[in-house]
C-alpha positions as CSV (number, residue, x, y, z in Angstrom):
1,X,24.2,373.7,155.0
2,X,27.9,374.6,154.1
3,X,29.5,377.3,154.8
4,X,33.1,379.3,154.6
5,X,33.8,380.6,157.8
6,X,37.3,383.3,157.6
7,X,39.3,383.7,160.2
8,X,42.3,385.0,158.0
9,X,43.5,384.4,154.2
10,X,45.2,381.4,154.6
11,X,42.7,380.0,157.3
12,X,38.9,379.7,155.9
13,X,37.1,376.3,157.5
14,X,33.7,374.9,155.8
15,X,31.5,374.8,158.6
16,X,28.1,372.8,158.9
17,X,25.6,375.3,159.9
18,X,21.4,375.3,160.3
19,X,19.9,376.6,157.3
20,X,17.8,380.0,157.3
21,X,14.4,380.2,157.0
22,X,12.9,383.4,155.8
23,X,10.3,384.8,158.6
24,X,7.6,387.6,157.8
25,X,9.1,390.1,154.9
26,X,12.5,387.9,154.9
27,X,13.2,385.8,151.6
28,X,16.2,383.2,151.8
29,X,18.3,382.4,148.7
30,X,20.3,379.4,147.1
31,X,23.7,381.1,146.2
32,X,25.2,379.9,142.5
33,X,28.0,382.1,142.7
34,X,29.8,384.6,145.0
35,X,32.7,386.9,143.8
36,X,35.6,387.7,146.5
37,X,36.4,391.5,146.4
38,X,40.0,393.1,146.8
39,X,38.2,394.0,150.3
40,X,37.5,390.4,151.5
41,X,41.4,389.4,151.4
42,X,42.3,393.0,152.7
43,X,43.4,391.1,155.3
44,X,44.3,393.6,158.0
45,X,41.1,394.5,157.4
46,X,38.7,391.6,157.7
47,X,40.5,390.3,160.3
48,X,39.2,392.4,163.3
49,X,35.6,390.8,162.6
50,X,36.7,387.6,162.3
51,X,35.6,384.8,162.7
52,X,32.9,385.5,160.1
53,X,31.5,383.9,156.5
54,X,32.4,387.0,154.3
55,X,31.1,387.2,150.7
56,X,28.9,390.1,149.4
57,X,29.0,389.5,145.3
58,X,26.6,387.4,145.4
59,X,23.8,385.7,142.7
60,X,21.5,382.9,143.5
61,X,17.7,381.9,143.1
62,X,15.3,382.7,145.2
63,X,13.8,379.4,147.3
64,X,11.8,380.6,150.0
65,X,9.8,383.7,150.6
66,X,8.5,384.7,153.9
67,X,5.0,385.6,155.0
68,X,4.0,389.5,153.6
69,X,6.6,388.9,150.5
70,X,4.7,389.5,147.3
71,X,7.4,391.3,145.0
72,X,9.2,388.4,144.5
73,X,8.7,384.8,144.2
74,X,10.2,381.3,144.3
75,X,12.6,380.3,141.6
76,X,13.9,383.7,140.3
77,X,17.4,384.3,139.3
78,X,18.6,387.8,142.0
79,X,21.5,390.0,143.1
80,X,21.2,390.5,146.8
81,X,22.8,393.8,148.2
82,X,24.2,393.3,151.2
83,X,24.0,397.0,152.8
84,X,20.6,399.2,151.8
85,X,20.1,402.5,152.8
86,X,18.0,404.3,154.7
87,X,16.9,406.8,151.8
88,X,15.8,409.5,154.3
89,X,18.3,410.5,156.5
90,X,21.0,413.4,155.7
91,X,23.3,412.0,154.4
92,X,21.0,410.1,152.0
93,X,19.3,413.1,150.8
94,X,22.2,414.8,150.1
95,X,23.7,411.9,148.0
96,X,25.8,409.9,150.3
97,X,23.7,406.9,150.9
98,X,26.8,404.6,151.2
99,X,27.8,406.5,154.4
100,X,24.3,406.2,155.6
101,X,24.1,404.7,159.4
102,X,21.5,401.8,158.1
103,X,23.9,401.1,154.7
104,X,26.8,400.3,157.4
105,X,24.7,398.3,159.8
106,X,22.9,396.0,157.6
107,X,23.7,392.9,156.0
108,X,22.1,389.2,155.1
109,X,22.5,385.8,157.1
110,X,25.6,384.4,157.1
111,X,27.5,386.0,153.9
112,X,27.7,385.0,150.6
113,X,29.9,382.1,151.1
114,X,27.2,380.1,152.3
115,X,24.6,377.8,150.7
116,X,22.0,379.5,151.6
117,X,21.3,382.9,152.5
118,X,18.2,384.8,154.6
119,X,17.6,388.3,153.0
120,X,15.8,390.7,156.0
121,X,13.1,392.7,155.5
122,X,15.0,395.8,154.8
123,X,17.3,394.5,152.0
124,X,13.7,392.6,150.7
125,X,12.6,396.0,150.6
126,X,15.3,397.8,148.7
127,X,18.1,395.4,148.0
128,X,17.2,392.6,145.5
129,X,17.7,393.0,141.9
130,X,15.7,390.3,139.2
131,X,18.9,389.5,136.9
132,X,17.6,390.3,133.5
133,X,17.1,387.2,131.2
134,X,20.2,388.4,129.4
135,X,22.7,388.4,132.1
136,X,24.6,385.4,132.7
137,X,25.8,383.8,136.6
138,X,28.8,385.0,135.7
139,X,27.6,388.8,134.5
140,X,25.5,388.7,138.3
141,X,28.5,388.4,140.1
142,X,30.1,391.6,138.6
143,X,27.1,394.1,139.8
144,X,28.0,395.1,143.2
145,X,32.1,395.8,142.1
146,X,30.7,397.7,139.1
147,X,28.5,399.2,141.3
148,X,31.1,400.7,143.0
149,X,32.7,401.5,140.0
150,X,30.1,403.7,138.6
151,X,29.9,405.8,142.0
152,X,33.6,406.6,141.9
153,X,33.5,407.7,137.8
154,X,30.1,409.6,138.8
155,X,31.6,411.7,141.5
156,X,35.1,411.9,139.2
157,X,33.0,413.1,136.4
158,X,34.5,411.0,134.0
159,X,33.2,412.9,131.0
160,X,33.6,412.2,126.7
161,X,37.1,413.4,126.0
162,X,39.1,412.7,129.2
163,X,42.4,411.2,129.5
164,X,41.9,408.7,132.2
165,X,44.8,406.8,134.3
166,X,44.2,404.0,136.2
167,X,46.4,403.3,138.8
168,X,46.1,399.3,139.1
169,X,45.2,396.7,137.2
170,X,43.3,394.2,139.3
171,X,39.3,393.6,138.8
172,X,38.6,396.9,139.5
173,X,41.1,398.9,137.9
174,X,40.4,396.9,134.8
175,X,36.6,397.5,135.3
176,X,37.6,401.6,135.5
177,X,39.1,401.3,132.3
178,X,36.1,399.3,130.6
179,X,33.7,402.3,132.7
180,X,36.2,404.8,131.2
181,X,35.8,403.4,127.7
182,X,31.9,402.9,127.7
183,X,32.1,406.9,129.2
184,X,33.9,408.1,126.7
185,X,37.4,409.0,127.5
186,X,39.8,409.3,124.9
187,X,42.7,407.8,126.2
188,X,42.9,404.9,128.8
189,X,46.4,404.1,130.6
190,X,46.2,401.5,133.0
191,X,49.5,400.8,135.5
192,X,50.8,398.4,137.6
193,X,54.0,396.4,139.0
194,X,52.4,393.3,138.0
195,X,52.8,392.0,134.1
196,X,50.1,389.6,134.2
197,X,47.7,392.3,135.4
198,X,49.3,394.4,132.5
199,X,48.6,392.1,130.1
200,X,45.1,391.3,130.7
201,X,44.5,395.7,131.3
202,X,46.2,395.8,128.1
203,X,43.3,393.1,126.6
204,X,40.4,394.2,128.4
205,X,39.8,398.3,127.8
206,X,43.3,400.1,128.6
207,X,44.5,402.0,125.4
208,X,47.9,401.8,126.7
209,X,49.7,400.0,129.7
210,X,52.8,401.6,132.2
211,X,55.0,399.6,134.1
212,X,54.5,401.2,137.8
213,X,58.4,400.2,138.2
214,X,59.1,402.9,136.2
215,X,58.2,407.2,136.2
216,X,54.7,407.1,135.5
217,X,54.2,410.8,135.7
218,X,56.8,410.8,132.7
219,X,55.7,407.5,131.0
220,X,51.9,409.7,130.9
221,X,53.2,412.6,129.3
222,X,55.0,410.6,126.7
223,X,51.6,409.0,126.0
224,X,49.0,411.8,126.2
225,X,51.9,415.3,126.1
226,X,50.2,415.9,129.5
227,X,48.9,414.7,133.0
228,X,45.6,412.4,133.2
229,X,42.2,414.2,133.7
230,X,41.1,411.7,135.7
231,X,43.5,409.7,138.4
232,X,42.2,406.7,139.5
233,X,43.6,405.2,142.4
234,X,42.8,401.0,142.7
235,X,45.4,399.7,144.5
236,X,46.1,400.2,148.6
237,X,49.2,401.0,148.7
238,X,51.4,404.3,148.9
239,X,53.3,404.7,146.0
240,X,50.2,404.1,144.0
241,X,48.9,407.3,145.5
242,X,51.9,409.2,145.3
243,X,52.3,407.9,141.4
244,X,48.6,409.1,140.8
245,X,49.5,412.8,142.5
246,X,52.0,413.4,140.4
247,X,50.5,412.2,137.3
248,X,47.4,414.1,137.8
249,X,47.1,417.9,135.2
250,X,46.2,420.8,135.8
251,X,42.0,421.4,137.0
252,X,42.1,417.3,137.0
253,X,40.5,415.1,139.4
254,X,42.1,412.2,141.5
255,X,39.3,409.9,142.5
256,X,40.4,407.9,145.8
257,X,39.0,404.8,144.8
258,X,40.9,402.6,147.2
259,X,42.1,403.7,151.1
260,X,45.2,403.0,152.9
261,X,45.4,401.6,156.3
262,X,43.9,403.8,158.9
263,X,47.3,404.3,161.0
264,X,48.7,405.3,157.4
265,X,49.2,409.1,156.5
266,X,49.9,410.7,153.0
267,X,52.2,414.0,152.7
268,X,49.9,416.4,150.1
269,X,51.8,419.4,148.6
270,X,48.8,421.4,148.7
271,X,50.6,424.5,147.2
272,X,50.4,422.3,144.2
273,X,46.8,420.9,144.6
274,X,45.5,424.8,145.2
275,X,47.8,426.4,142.3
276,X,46.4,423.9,139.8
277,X,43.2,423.2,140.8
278,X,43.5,419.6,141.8
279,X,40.4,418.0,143.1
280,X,40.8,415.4,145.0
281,X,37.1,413.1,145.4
282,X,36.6,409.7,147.4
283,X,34.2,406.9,147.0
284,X,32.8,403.9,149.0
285,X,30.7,401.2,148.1
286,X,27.8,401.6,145.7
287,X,23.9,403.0,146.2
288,X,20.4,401.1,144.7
289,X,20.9,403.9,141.5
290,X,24.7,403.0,141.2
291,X,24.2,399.0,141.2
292,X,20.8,399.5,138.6
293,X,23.2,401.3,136.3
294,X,25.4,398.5,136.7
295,X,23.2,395.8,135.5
296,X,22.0,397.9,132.6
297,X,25.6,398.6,131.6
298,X,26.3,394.3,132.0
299,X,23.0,394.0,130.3
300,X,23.5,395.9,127.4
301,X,27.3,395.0,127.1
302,X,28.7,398.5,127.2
303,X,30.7,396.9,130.0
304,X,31.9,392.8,128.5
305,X,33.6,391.1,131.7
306,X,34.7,388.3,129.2
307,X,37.8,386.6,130.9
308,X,37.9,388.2,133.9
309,X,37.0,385.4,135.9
310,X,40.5,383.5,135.8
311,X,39.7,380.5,138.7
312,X,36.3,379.1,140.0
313,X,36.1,377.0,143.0
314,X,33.5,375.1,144.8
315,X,32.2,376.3,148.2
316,X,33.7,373.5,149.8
317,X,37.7,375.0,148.4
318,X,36.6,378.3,149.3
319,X,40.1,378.2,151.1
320,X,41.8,377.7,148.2
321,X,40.2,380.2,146.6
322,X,41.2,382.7,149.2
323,X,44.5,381.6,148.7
324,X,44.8,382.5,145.2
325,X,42.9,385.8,145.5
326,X,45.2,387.1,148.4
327,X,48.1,386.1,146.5
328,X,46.7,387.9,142.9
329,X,49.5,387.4,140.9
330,X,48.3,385.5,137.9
331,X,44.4,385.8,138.9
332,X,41.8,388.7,138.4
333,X,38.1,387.6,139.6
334,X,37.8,384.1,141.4
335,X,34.6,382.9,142.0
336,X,33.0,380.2,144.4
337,X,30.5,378.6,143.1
338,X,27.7,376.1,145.0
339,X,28.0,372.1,144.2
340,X,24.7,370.8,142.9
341,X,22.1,369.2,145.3
C-alpha cells in the first residue's frame, strides 16, 4: 500500500509499505479521507519524531475485522481516534483523560496518511465512531479538530450571553466561532494578520472581524464597550497571546487553546490577572465524550463546515498538500483523500 511518510513540511515521500492485517480484537481500515491539523505542519514540532506517516483526522470503511471483533463489521463508514484513554486512572477520573499516560502512548498503524490503517485492540475498544448516515466524508474529517474544540469551550465555559474573541482565524479559530455561535454567545470577534482568513471568519460564524495589525484591545472595546468574556487563543505565536491578555474583562476567561514552543516564556502581570479575576484555562486534544458531542453537533448542523475545505489532494500529492497547509495563506482545511482501487 501507499503511504506519506514526513520527514519535514517541504519533504513528505510516498512510500510502498506491507499492508496491515487486523489480528485478534484489531480491525484495519480503508482511509477515504484524512484532514492535516495546524499540529501536523507545526513543524518544530513533528520533526523530532520524524521520519513518521502523520495523519490523525481520519474517516474510512472498515475492511477487515480481527478474530473476537463483534461490535463492528466489514463495510461500515468510521472515525478512528487515534489516542483512547485509559478511563480509570487519576487523571481520568478527575476529568483529564487527554493527559492520561494510555491517551499519550497510543496510536493506530502507520497514520492516517496511509491506505490502510490497523486499529489495536484498545482503540477497537473505545475509539471508533459509526459516522451517522447523515454525515458526509467530508463532515468525518472535522470530528477529532471539533473534538478539541468542544473541550476547550467546556473548560472556558462558554455560556449564552458571552462576548467571545477569537484570536485566529485558521480551521480552528473559525470552528471556535461556529462552537461560540451554536453556544450562544452574543457577540463573536474573530482576529488575525491574515485577510483571507478574515474573510472567510467573517463568512463562516464571526459577528465581526479585527485586523491583528492593529490594537485589538481597543478595536474590542469599540465593538462590544468592553473586554471579551471569553479569549480564545488559536494561533502559536506571542503576540497572539499578548493581544488576547489584554483584550480579556474583568472575571473573564482566556482559554489557551494553542501552546508556544517549549523554550518560549510569556511575561504575565499577575497584579492584573488577581485584581480582576482573570482565569486563565488550557486544553489538549479531545476525550470519547468531547468527540461524541462532536458528531452530534456535525450531525445535527449546529456546527455547518460548508467551505472550509479549500484544497483536496490525492495520497499520492500528500506533499503538495503539506506544502499548502504549512504555508496557510489562502487555505483553511486541506484534505488527502485515497485514489480509487
Amino acid at each position: 500500500m501507499k503511504a506519506a511518510l514526513y520527514y519535514s513540511n517541504s519533504d513528505v515521500r510516498i512510500v510502498e509499505m506491507e499492508r496491515p492485517e487486523a489480528g485478534a480484537g484489531e480491525i484495519v481500515v480503508r482511509m477515504r479521507l484524512c484532514g492535516i491539523c495546524g499540529s501536523d505542519v507545526m513543524e518544530w514540532y513533528r520533526i523530532k519524531s520524524a521520519p513518521r506517516v502523520l495523519g490523525h483526522e481520519m474517516v474510512g470503511e472498515i475492511v477487515e475485522v480481527g478474530e473476537g471483533v463483534e461490535k463492528y463489521h466489514v463495510g461500515e463508514r468510521v472515525f478512528v481516534s487515534h489516542h483512547v484513554p485509559c478511563n480509570t486512572c487519576h487523571w481520568c477520573l478527575k476529568g483529564h483523560h487527554s493527559v492520561c499516560d494510555t491517551l499519550r502512548s497510543t496510536n493506530y498503524y502507520p497514520g492516517g496518511f496511509a491506505e490502510y490503517i490497523k486499529v489495536p485492540q484498545i482503540n477497537v475498544d473505545r475509539g471508533v465512531f459509526p459516522l451517522p448516515t447523515e454525515l458526509t466524508w467530508d463532515e468525518g474529517v472535522f470530528i477529532e479538530p471539533l473534538g478539541c474544540v468542544v473541550r476547550g469551550q467546556r473548560f472556558a465555559g462558554t455560556s449564552p450571553g458571552d462576548s467571545v474573541l477569537v484570536v485566529g482565524a485558521g480551521v480552528t479559530g473559525i470552528l471556535h466561532a461556529k462552537l461560540a455561535k451554536a453556544l450562544g454567545a452574543s457577540e463573536v470577534i474573530a482576529t488575525d494578520v491574515n485577510p483571507y482568513k478574515l474573510k472567510m471568519a467573517k463568512g463562516m460564524g464571526a459577528d465581526h472581524i479585527l485586523d491583528a495589525k492593529g490594537d485589538v484591545e481597543e478595536g474590542v472595546k469599540k465593538i462590544i464597550g468592553r473586554g471579551a468574556d471569553v479569549v480564545i487563543i488559536t494561533a502559536p505565536v506571542k503576540a497572539a497571546f499578548q493581544d488576547g491578555l489584554r483584550a480579556v474583562d474583568r472575571g473573564g476567561t482566556i482559554l489557551f487553546f494553542a501552546p508556544l514552543k517549549p523554550d518560549e516564556t510569556l511575561p504575565l502581570n499577575i497584579w492584573d490577572l488577581w485584581r480582576n479575576e482573570v482565569s486563565i484555562v488550557t486544553s489538549y486534544a479531545a476525550s470519547p465524550k468531547d468527540l461524541e458531542t462532536a458528531i452530534e453537533l456535525l450531525r445535527s448542523h449546529r456546527v455547518n463546515i460548508e467551505g472550509m475545505i479549500t484544497h483536496r489532494f490525492p495520497l499520492t500529492s500528500a506533499g503538495e498538500a503539506f506544502q499548502v497547509a504549512a504555508r496557510g495563506d489562502k487555505s483553511l482545511k486541506v484534505v488527502v483523500y485515497a485514489e480509487e482501487e
